[in-house]
Structures are given as C-alpha cells and as structure tokens.
C-alpha positions in Angstrom: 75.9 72.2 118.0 76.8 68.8 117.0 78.0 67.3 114.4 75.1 64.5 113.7 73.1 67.9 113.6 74.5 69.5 110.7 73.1 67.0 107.6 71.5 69.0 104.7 70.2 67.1 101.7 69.7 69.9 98.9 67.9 69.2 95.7 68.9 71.5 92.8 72.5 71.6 94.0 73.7 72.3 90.5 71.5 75.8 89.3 72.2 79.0 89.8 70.8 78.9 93.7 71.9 75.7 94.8 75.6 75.8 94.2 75.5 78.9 96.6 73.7 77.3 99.1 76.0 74.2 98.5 78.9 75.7 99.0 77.6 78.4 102.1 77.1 75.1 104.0 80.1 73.1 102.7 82.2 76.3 104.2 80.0 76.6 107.4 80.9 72.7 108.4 77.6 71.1 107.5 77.8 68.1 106.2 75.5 68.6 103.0 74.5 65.8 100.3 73.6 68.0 97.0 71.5 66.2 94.3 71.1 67.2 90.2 70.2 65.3 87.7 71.4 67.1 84.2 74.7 69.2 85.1 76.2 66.4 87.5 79.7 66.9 89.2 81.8 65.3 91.1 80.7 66.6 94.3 77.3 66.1 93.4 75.4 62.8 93.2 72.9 62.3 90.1 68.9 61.8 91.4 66.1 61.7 89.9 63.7 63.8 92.1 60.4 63.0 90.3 61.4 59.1 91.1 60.0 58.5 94.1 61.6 55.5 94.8 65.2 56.5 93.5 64.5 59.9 96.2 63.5 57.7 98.7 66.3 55.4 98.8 68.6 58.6 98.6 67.2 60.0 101.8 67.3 57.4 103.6 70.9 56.3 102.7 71.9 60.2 103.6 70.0 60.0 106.7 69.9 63.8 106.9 69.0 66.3 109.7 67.3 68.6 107.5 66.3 69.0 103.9 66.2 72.1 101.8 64.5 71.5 98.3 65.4 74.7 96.0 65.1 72.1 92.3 62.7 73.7 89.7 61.5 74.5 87.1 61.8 78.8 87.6 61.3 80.0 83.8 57.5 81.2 83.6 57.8 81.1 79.6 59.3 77.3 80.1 56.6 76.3 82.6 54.0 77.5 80.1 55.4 75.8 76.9 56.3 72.3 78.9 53.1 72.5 81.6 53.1 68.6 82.3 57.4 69.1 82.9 56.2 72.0 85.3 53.7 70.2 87.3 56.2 67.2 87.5 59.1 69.3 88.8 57.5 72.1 90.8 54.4 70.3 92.3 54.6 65.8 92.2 58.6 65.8 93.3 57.4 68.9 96.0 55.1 66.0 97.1 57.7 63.2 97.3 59.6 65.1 99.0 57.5 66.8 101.6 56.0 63.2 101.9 59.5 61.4 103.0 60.4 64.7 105.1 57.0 63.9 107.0 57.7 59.6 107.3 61.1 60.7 108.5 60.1 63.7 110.5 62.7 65.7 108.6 62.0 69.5 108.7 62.0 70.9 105.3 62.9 74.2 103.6 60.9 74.6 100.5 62.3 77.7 98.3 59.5 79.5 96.4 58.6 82.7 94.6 57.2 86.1 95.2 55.2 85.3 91.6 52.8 83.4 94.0 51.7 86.4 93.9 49.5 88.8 91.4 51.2 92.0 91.6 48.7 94.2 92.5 48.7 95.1 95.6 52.3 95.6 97.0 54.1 94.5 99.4 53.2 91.1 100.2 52.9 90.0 103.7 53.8 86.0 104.6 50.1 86.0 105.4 48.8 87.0 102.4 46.7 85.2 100.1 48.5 83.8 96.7 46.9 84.8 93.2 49.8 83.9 90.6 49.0 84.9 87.1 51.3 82.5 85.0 51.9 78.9 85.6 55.1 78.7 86.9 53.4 81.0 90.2 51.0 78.4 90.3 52.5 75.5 90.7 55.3 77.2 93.3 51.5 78.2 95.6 50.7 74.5 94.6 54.2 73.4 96.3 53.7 75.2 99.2 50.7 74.5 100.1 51.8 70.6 99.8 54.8 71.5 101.9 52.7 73.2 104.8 50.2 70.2 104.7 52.6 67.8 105.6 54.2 69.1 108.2 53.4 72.7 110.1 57.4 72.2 111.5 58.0 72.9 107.7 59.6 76.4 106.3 58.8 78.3 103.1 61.1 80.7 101.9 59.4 83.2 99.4 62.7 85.1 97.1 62.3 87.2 94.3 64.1 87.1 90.9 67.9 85.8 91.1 71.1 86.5 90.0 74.7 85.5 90.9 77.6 83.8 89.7 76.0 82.0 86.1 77.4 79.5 83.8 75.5 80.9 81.2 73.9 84.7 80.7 70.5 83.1 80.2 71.0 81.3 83.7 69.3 84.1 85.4 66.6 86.6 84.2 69.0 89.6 85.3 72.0 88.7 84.2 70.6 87.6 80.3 69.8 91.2 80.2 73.3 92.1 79.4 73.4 90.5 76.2 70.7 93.4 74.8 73.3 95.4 76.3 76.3 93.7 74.5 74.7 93.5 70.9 74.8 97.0 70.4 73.9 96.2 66.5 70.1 94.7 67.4 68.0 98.3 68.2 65.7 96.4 71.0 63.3 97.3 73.0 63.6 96.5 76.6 60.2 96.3 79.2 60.6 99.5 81.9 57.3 98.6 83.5 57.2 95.4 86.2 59.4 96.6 88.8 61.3 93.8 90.9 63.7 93.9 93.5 66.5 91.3 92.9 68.3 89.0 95.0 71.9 87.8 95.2 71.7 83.9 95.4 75.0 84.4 97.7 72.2 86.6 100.5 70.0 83.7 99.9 72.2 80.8 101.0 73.3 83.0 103.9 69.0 83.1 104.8 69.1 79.4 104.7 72.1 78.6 106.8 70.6 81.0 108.9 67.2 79.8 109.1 68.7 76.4 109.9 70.9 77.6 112.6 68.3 79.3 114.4 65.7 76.1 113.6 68.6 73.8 115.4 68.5 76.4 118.6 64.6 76.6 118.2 62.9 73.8 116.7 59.1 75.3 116.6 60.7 78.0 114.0 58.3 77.5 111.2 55.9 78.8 108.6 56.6 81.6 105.8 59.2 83.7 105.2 60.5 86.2 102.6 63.2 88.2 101.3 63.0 91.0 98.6 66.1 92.7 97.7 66.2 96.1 99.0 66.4 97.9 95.6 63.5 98.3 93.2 64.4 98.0 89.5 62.6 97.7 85.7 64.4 95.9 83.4 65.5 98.7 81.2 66.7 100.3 84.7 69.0 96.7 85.8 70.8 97.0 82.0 71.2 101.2 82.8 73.2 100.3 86.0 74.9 97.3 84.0 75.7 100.1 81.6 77.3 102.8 83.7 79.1 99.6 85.4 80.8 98.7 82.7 81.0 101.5 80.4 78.9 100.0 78.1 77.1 102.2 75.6 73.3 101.8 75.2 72.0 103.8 72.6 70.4 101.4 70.3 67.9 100.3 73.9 64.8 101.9 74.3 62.4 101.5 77.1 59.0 100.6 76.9 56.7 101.7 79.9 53.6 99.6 78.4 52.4 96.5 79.6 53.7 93.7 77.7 52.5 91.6 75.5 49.7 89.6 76.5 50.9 86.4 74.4 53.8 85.7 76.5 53.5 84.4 80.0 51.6 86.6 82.2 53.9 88.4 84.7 52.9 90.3 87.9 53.9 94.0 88.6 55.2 94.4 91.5 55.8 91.7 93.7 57.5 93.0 96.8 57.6 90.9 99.7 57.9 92.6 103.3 61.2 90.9 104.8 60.7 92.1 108.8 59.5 88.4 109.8 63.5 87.5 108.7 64.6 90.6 110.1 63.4 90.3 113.7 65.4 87.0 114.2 68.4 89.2 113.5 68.9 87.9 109.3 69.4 90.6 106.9 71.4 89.9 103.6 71.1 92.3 100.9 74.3 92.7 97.9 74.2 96.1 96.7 72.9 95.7 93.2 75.8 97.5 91.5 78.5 95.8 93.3 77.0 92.4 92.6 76.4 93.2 89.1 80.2 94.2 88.9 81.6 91.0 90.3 79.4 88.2 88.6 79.5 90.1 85.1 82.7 90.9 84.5 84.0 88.0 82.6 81.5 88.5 80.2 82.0 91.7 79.2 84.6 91.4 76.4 86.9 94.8 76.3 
C-alpha cells in the first residue's frame, strides 16, 4: 500500500470519537488531516464545516485519499433545544461534504447512529428501514441518506452510544453517569428501562482503519455497516458495574423501570444493531465493558 494512498481528512477530530480515530491512524502511518473548530490543538487545524467554501478550499489543499466525517451534533436533548444548530451540523455540512467527496471522487465514511432507529423491533439489520423518534435520529437518517445519494462508493457506519477516554464526565452519555454515582448526597433516581449496548470509541477507530484498509484492497466495499457493543446494559445497570469497579457505594440510586418522561427528548428502546456484515470481512472490536470502564474512569474517582 502506498504512501499517496493513506490521506484521511477527519472532521470532528477533537470529540470524544475523533481523537481516537486521529490518533488509530496517526499510529497506523496514515497521513491524516483532523479538523475542529471549538477545542482546536496544535495538531489540529480550525475549519468551519458548515462553510462551504472555507471546507472546500480545505479539501482541496489536503488533497486526501479518503474522508471520514464523524463532526456532530450527538446530544438528542441539544439537538432538540438548538434544532436550526442541529440541522446545520448533522444534515447542510453532511451535504458539503458528501457534495466535494462526490466532485472529487473521494469515498466517504459518514459515522451515524443506531437512534436512526425506533426501538421497537430489535436488532436492526443494515437493510432496515429508519424511524428515529427524536431529532437528533433524524437528522443522522437525513445525513445518510445525503451521503448514499451522492455517491453509492460511499460507507455508513451505524455505532451505538460512546464512551472512552473524556475530557469532561458529561463528554459521553456513559461516562456522566458516574457523577450520580459520586454525589452520594443527591438520592436520584436513575432510568433501568432503554437497554443499550455501548461502544469503546478506541473499537470504533479500529472499524474505521479497518474499513479503509479493506476499501484500499477492494474499492467496490460500500454501503451500511454497524457495530453494537456486545453487552446489553440500562443505565442504572452501567453505574452498578461502575460501582462494583470502583468500590463505590450506591445506596442513595434507585432504579426506575418506567418509561421516561415524555417531556424530554424521545429515546428508542432498544436499538441493537446486528454487526455480522463487519464480522464476515474478518473486523470485530469489542472492550469488555468493565475493563473499559476501569481504565477511562479512574482519574475521576477521587479516593
């Protein structure tokens, strides 16, 4: 594989997903070009993705091989109070994108969601028809369908909730849950109804630089693909292995088997995505929960 081959232009280099995926292919030998726009460093350059022109010029200065274009905006409860920010993130800079991959005949990797999906009827094949119930789902269907339209060379990667290495707790959905866990003076009440099946962001880089790999050897790879991690957890059940991880008592959390409340954004039950599409080409990544939990939490646990 040549060198010239291995040019990645990543949007979203700077959250919680991108930084492993920047620095999977930065250790790999790719040559990678990561872009942010808020939480800049110096290995990073600053774009503004919903410039078309400013993305654009980027691009074409880069002159990349491949692009893989994880920026969004992933909070459902954010999407909902900041729609218009939502749209402009998730759907019009999916469209610049997808539309300067296709002029330069660029194949793209667009990351999406298994909340694409409604929940109800478990698990979710590549082929199967989106329904999102929130916003957020919505405009991730919206971005792939955009992303697919362009150019059938194109690759979706459908991934489940997140957690990894954060530079805040409330970085990733799993690992805020520790703070009910840590403010053993709040009684709280914690959701043990959606179930979810989390994902390392570290086993999700090593998808991408897989998929890539194998698009370099075969060039017609293309379409959907998922990954679910290969546990099943509520909420209340993530903080009760956080708990037994650490120590940590958790006396003062109850769980609450109900559905939840109807005023925040909507979220699906159980959105497990069937993986074997991944798994016949030989990629299979899955952190063991407990141990991942263990490593990425453990400076934030004060003793």
């Amino acid at each position: 594989m040549s060198t010239d081959e291995k040019k990645v232009f990543l949007t979203g280099a700077s959250g919680l997903l991108g930084r492993a995926i920047y620095k999977k292919f930065k250790s790999g030998g790719w040559d990678i070009q990561g872009t942010a726009f808020t939480r800049v460093t110096e290995d990073l350059i600053k774009v503004d993705i919903t410039n078309e022109k400013e993305l654009k010029d980027t691009v074409a200065k880069f002159q990349p091989k491949f692009i893989i274009h994880c920026a969004a905006q992933r909070f459902p409860d954010k999407c909902d109070k900041n729609p218009k920010e939502a749209e402009l993130l998730n759907v019009t800079a999916t469209e610049y994108i997808a539309a300067i991959a296709q002029q330069r005949m660029i194949p793209l990797i667009f990351i999406s969601t298994d909340y694409v999906f409604d929940g109800k009827n478990p698990p979710y094949q590549p082929i199967s028809e989106p329904n999102p119930v929130n916003l957020y789902g919505k405009t991730k269907a919206e971005g792939e369908t955009i992303t697919l339209s362009k150019s059938l060379k194109n690759i979706i990667l459908r991934v489940p909730v997140l957690y990894g290495p954060v530079t805040s707790l409330s970085e990733s959905a799993v690992t805020s849950l520790l703070q009910n866990l840590l403010n053993t003076e709040k009684p709280i009440t914690v959701s043990n109804y959606e179930k979810r099946r989390p994902a390392h962001v570290d086993d999700i880089a090593s998808i991408c630089f897989d998929l890539l790999q194998q698009k370099i050897k075969d060039p017609e790879l293309k379409g959907i693909f998922q990954w679910s991690g290969e546990e099943v957890f509520t909420k209340y059940q993530m903080i009760q292995v956080m708990s037994e991880v650490f120590n940590l008592k958790m006396d003062h959390i109850t769980p609450d088997s109900k559905e939840p409340d109807p005023s925040a954004a909507a979220r699906p039950f159980d959105v497990t995505l069937d993986s074997s599409r991944l798994k016949s080409l030989g990629i299979h990544h899955h952190t063991i929960f407990k141990e991942g939990i263990k490593k990425d939490l453990a400076k934030w646990v004060q003793k």
